[in-house]
C-alpha positions in Angstrom: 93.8 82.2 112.0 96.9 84.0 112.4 98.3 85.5 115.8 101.2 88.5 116.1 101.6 91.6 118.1 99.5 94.5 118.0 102.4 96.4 118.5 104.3 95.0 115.3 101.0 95.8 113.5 100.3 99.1 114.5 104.7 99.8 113.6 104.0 98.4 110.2 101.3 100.6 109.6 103.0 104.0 111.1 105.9 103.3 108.4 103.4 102.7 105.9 100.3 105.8 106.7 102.0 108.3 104.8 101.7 106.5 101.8 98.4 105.3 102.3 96.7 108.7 102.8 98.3 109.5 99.3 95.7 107.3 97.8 92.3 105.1 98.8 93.7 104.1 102.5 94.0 100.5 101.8 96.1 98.3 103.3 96.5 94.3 102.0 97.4 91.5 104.3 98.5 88.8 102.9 99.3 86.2 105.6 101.9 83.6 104.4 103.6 80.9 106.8 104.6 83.1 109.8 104.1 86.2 108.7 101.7 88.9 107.6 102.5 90.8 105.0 101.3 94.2 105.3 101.3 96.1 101.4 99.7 99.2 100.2 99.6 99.5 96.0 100.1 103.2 94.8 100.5 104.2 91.1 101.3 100.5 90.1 104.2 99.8 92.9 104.1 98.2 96.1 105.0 99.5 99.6 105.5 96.6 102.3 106.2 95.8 105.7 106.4 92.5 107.6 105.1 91.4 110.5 105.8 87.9 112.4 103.1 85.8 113.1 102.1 82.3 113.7 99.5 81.4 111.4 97.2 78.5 110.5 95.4 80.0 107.8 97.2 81.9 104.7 94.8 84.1 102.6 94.8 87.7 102.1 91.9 90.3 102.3 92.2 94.4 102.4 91.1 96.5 105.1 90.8 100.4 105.3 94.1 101.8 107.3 92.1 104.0 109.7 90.0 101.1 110.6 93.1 98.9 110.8 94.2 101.6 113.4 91.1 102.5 115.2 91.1 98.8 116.3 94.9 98.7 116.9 94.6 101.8 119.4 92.1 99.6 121.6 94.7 96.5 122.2 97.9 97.9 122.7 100.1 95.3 123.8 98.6 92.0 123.4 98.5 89.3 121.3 96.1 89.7 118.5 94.6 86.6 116.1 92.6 87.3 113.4 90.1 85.3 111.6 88.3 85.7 108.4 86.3 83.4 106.0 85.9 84.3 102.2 86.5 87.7 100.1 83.2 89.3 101.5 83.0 88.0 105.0 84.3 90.4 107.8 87.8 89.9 109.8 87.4 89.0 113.4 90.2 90.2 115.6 90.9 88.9 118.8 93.0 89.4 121.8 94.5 85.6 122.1 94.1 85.3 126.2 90.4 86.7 126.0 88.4 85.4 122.9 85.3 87.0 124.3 86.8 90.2 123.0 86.2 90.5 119.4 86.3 93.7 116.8 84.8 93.8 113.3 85.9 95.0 110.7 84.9 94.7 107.3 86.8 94.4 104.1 87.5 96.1 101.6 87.0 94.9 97.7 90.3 95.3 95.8 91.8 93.9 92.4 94.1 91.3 93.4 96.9 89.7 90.4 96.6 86.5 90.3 
């Protein structure tokens, strides 16, 4: 799992919307130690922002941005963690001091380099 502010999310993603609605919407996470990076690929370059986290998981996955921001909207000011398992398996997003609350969403399947 990783855990960081819905509000550093949802600034990450504001900088990086405009470029995103120029192509598919997608937005990669890649969570690395204490961070999440937060990358869009258009026409072969990379748009990125950071956002702190604290993380016990790295692994990366891609989400559609107006999911991503759907969700966001909900859990303004909180801590969020989020969980996933595998390429194909949905990310679970939780508020850290209520872990009854939970939100879906499902990934999307990109190419990723290796």
């Amino acid at each position: 799992s990783a855990q960081f502010s819905s509000n550093n999310l949802a600034d990450a993603l504001k900088v990086l919307t405009p470029i995103a609605r120029q192509g598919a919407g997608i937005i990669r996470l890649v969570i690395e130690d204490n961070k999440v990076l937060v990358n869009i690929l258009l026409d072969g370059k990379i748009s990125s922002a950071t956002v702190d986290a604290v993380n016990t998981l790295k692994g990366r996955t891609a989400v559609n941005i107006n999911y991503l921001q759907d969700m966001l909207s909900t859990v303004k000011d909180t801590q969020l963690v989020i969980e996933f398992e595998g390429k194909s398996a949905p990310l679970a997003f939780h508020i850290a001091e209520d872990r009854a609350y939970v939100q879906l969403i499902m990934p999307m399947f990109v190419k990723w380099d290796e």
